[in-house]
N, C-alpha and C positions, 0 to 999 in steps of 0.2 A: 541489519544485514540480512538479505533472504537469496536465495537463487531461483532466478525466472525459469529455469530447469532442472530437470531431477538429474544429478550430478555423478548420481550410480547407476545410469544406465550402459553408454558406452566408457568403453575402459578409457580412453584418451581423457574422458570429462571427470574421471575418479582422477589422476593426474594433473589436472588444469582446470579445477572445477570454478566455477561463472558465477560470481558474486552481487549484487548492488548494493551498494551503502545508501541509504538514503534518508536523509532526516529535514525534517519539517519542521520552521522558529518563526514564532513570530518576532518583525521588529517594527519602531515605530509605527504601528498599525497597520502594517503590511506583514503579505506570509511568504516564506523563503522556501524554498523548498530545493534539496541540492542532491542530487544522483550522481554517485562515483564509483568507478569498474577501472578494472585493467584494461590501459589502450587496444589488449590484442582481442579485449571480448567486445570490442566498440560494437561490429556490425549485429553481433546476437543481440547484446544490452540495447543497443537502438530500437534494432525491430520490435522488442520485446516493448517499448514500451514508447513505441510510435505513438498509438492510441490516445497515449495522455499526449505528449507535448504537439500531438496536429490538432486535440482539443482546442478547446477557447471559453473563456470564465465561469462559470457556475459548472458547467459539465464537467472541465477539467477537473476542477473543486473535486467534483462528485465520484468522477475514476481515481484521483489519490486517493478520496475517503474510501474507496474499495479496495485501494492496493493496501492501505495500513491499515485495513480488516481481514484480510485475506493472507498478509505475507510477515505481519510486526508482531515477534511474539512479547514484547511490550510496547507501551504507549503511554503518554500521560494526556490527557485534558484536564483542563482547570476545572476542578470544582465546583466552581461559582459559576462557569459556562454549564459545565454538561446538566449540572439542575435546573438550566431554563430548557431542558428538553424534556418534553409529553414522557408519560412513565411508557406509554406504547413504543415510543421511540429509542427508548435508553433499553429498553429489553430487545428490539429490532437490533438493535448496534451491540448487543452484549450477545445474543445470541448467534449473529452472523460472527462476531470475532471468535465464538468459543466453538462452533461448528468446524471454523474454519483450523482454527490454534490443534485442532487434535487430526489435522493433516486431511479432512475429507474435498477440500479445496472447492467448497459450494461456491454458483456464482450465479446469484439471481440478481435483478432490479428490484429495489426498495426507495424511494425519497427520504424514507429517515435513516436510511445510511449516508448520507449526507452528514459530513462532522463538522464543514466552516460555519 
């Protein structure tokens, strides 16, 4: 769960503050990916995260792997996947997640932020 906005800005959003749930499964060799808000944050939650769902395949892939760097203060990858990534690139994705995890909200391009 993270909020695409800072929730203690205006006093209305400390009262009604704007959630996304969103979690990511794989199943039978497919990946699922499922975002859930209060009907009344639809129009914020949409815009917010326009970007990924008018994506299309690898790219999209690539703005989740950004969002659940930037917004998931846990996460799990398998094991046995994330050790066939370059030690360059597991330090790329360790570092942008712990940059990000202490609230500085960096947001660069990298390929090995790429998680599928």
């Amino acid at each position: 769960m993270f909020a695409p906005i800072n929730n203690f800005i205006k006093k209305e959003d400390k009262n009604d503050p704007k959630f996304i749930m969103f979690n990511v499964f794989p199943l039978n060799n497919k990946c699922y990916i499922v975002f859930s808000f209060r009907l009344e944050h639809k129009n914020l939650i949409t815009k917010f995260l326009s970007p990924i769902l008018q994506a299309k395949g690898e790219h999209q892939l690539y703005l989740i792997s950004k969002l659940i760097l930037q917004n998931c203060e846990n996460f799990v990858i398998n094991p046995e996947y994330f050790n066939t990534f370059s030690e360059e690139k597991k330090n790329n994705v360790i570092e942008y997640f712990f940059r990000n995890i202490k609230g500085n909200k960096i947001n660069y391009d990298n390929k090995d932020l790429f998680l599928f």
